[in-house]
C-alpha positions in Angstrom: -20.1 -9.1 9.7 -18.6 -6.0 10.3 -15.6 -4.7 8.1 -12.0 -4.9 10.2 -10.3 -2.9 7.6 -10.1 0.2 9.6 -7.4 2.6 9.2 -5.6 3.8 12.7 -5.5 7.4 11.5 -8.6 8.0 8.8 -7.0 11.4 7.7 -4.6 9.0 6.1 -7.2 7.0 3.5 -6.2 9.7 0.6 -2.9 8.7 1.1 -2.7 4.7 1.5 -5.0 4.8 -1.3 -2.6 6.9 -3.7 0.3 4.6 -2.2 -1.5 1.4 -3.4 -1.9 2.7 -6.6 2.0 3.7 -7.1 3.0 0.7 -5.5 1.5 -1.3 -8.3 1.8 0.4 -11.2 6.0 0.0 -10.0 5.9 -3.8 -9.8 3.7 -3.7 -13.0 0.0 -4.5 -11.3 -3.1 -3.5 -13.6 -4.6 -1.9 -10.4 -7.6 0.4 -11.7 -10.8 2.1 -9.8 -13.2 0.3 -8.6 -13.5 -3.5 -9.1 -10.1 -5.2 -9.3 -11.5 -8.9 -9.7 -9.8 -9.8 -12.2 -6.6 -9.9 -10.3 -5.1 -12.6 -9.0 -4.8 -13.4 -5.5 -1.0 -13.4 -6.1 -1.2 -10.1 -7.7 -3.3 -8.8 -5.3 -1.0 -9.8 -2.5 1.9 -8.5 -3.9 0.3 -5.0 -3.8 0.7 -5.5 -0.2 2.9 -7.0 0.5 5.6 -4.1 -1.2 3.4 -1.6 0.6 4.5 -2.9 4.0 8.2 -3.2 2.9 8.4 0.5 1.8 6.8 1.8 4.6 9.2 -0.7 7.2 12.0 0.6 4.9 10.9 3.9 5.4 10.4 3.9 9.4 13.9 2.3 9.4 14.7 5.3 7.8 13.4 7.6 10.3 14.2 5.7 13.1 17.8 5.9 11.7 17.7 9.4 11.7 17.7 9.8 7.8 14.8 11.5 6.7 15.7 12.0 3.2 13.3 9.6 2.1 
């Protein structure tokens, strides 16, 4: 099956992947390199899920006209 996790702009991996990361080591997520399966689905979700509010939060922002972000 093939993977459906692209990314719309692949320049941006770097920085998705450094996003996930700060995202949970702020709501307190033992994310680490490499195999995380030892999370919990909740955790994992979480990750996410906080990742998609900053970012809307963010656009809002810019959309707004505030770009002091």
């Amino acid at each position: 099956m093939a993977s459906r996790n692209r990314k719309a702009v692949p320049q941006a991996r770097a920085a998705l992947d450094q996003f996930k990361y700060e995202v949970a080591n702020e709501i307190g997520v033992p994310l680490k390199q490499g195999y995380n399966g030892d999370l919990t689905s909740a955790q994992a979700g979480s990750i996410g899920g906080y990742m998609v509010k900053k970012m809307i939060e963010q656009q809002e922002q810019q959309m707004a006209g505030h770009t002091n972000l």
